[in-house]
C-alpha positions as CSV (number, residue, x, y, z in Angstrom):
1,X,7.2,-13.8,-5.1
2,X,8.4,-10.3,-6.0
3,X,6.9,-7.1,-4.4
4,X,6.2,-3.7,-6.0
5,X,9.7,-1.9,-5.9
6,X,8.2,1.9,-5.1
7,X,11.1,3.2,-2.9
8,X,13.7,2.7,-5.6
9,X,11.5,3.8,-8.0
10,X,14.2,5.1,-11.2
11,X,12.9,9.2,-11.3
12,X,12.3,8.8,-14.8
13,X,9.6,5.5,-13.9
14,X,8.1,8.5,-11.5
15,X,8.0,10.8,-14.7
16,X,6.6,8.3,-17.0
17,X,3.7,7.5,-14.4
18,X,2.7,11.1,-13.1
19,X,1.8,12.0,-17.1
20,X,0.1,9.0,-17.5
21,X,-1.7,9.5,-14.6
22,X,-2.1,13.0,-16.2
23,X,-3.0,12.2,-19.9
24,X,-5.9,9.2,-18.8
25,X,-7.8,11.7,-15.8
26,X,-6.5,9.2,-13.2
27,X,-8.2,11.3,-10.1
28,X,-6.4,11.7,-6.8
29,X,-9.2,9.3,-5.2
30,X,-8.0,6.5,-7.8
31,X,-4.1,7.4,-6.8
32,X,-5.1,7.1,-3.3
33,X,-6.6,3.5,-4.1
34,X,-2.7,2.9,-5.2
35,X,-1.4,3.9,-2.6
36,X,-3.9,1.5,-0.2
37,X,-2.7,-1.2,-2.2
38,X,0.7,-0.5,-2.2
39,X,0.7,-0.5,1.5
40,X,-0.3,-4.2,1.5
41,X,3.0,-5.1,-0.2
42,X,1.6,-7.2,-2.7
43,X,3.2,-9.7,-4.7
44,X,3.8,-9.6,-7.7
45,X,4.7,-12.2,-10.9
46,X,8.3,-11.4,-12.7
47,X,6.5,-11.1,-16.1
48,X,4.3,-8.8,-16.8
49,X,1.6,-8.5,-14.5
50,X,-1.8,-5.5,-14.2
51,X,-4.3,-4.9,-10.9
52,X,-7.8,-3.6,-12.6
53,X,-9.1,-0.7,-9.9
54,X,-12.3,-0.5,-11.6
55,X,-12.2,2.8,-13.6
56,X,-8.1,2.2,-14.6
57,X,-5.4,-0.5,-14.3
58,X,-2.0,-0.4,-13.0
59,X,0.8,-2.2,-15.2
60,X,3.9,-3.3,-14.4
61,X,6.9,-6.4,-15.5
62,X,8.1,-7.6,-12.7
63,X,8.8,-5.3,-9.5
64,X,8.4,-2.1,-11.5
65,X,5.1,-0.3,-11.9
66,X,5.3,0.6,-15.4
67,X,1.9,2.7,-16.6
68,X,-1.7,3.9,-16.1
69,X,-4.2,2.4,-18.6
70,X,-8.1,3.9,-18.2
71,X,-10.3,1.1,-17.8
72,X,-11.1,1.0,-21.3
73,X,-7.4,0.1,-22.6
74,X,-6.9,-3.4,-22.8
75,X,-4.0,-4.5,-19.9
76,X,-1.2,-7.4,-20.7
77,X,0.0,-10.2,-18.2
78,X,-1.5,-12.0,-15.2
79,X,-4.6,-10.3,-13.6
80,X,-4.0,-9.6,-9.7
């Protein structure tokens, strides 16, 4: 299976998920949770796939991250 691509990472992907992260009060705690996750390498499905941290989810297609929902927004894909 596919892993999270982060170090390629288009800058505009980077944009897209530092206001979300913004707009939806992700705290730096939560981000840090990411970034514990991300060091696992997880895999990932090629379709659209979201990983529920409790108080927000991260959603992605593939190997791209794609956006920060709060826990309240309702995710799309397989559950990791």
């Amino acid at each position: 299976m596919p892993k999270i691509q982060w170090e390629k990472l288009p800058r505009a992907m980077w944009q897209h998920l530092r206001q979300r992260a913004q707009e939806r009060q992700i705290s730096q705690d939560d981000l840090f949770a990411v970034a514990e996750r991300k060091a696992l390498h997880p895999d990932v499905p090629e379709d659209e796939w979201f990983k529920d941290f409790g108080s927000f989810k991260l959603c992605g297609k593939g190997t791209l991250p794609s956006t920060f929902l709060t826990a309240a927004q309702v995710a799309h894909g397989k559950r990791l």
